[in-house]
N, C-alpha and C positions, 0 to 999 in steps of 0.2 A: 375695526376695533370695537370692541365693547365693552363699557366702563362698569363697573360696578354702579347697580342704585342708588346704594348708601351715598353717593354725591348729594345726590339732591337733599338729600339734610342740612348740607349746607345754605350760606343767604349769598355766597358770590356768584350770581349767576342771574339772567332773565330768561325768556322763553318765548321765542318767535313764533307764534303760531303760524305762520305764512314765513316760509325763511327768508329774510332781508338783509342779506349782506352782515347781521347780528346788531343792524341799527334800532333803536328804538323809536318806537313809534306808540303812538298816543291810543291805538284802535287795535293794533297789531303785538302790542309786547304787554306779557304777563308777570306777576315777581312772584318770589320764592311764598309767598304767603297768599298766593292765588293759587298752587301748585292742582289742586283737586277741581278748581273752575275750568283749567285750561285743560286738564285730562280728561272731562267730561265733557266737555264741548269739542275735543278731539272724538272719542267714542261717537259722539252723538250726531254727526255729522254724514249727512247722506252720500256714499260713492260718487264721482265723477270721474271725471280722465282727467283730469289737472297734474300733472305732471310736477309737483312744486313737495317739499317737505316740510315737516316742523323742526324748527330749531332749538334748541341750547346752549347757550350762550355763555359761558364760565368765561371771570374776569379776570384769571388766572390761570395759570399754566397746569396742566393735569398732569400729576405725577403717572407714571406706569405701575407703580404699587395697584394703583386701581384698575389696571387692566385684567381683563375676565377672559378673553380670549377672542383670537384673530377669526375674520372671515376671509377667504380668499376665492375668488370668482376666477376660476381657470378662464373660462371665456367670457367676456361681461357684453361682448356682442349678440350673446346669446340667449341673454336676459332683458327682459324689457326695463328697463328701468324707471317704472313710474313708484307712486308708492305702494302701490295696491300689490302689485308681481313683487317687488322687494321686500316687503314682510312678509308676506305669503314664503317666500322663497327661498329666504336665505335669513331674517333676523330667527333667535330663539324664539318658541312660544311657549317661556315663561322667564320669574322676572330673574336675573343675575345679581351675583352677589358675591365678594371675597371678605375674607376678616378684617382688612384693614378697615379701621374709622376715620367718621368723615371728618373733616376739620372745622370744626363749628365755630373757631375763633376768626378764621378770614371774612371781612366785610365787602361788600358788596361796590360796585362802582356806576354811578346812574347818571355822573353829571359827561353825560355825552352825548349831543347836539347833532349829532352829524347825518341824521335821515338822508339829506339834500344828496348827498353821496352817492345812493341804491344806486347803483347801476345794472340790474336787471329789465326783468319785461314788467308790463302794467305797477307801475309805483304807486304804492298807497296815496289819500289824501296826507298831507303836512299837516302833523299835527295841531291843535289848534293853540291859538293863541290863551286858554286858559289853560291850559295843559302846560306849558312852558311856563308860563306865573308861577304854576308848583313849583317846576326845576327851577325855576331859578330862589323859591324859597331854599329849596335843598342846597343849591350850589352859591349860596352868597350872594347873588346878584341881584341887584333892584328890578324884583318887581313891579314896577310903574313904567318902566321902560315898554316898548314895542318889542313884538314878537323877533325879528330880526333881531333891534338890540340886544334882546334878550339871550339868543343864539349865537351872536357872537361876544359875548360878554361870557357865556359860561367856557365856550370854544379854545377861548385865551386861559381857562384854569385847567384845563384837562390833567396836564404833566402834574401842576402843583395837589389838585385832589387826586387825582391817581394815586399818589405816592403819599399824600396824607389820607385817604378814606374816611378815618376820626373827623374832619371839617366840614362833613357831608352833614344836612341835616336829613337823615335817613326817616328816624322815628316820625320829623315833623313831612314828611314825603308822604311816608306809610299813609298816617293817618287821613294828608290831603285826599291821594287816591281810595282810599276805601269810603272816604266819605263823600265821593263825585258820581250819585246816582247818575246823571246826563253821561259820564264815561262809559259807564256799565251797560245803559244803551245803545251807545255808538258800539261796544265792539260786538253786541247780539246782534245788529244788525247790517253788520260787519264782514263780519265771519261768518257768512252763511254756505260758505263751500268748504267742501272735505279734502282732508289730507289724512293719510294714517301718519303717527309718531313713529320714524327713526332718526335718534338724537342726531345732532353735529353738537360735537364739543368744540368749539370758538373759543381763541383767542381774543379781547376786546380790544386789548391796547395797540396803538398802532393802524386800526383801521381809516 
């Protein structure tokens, strides 16, 4: 399936640059207002055989309004499926788009703790203990506690901010992360292997 662009105008979503199950991660997850850092650091990335994609992560359900149109792979054994042969092969090469507008009114959902979860291959480092300080400024929780505490303290609000969003200190999030030069470092040298972009549109809730 392939979603219309116009999504990403919206702020309900992050962006796995390595896809991880759609958990966030501290080196690994970009927001709505990084959108051009993480596309560019996608592009900019040397080929390898890595077999892995980049994600998209919407905190909400995706209407079909936005749907652009189906792909269908008659024999998908017949395709390699890494990223490199699968844009080559089968995404459009150029960008999609229908008239519906995006909904700029739905907010976003960050207080979710749950990295420890990944169950895949090679798991990122755990985010760091200043990094969690932040969430827990966004999601209510004292900050002075310990990186665990901290993880389980936001873990037990999930349902409650989920369903309230409004309670999130979002703007004061923003600002922490755009203003953590040491972040910006860890994920340059980080992410120093390539994936090309085809989205997964994720559900968050529930994971």
């Amino acid at each position: 399936m392939i979603f219309s662009k116009k999504l990403l105008e919206q702020e309900n979503y992050h962006i796995n640059f390595r896809d991880y199950n759609g958990f966030i991660n501290e080196t690994n997850t970009y927001y709505p207002w990084e959108l051009d850092t993480v596309v560019k650091k996608i592009k900019g990335q040397k080929k390898l055989s890595d077999n892995w994609s980049t994600e998209v992560v919407f905190h909400d359900k995706i209407s079909l309004d936005y749907l652009c149109m189906n792909i269908t792979i008659p024999n998908p054994y017949n395709l390699i499926l890494n990223s490199q042969t699968f844009n080559e092969l089968v995404l459009p090469k150029y960008e999609v788009y229908n008239d519906i507008l995006p909904d700029k009114t739905k907010k976003p959902f960050y207080c979710h703790a749950m990295e420890f979860k990944y169950s895949g291959i090679n798991p990122l480092k755990k985010s760091s203990e200043k990094f969690y300080k932040k969430m827990a400024i966004m999601c209510n929780v004292d900050n002075n506690l310990s990186r665990e505490e901290i993880i389980d303290k936001i873990n037990l609000k999930i349902e409650e901010l989920y369903n309230n969003r409004e309670k999130q200190n979002l703007s004061k999030f923003k600002t922490l992360i755009k203003s953590d030069k040491n972040r910006n470092t860890l994920i340059k040298s980080t992410n120093s292997r390539k994936t090309k972009l085809y989205s997964v549109m994720s559900f968050l809730k529930g994971k």
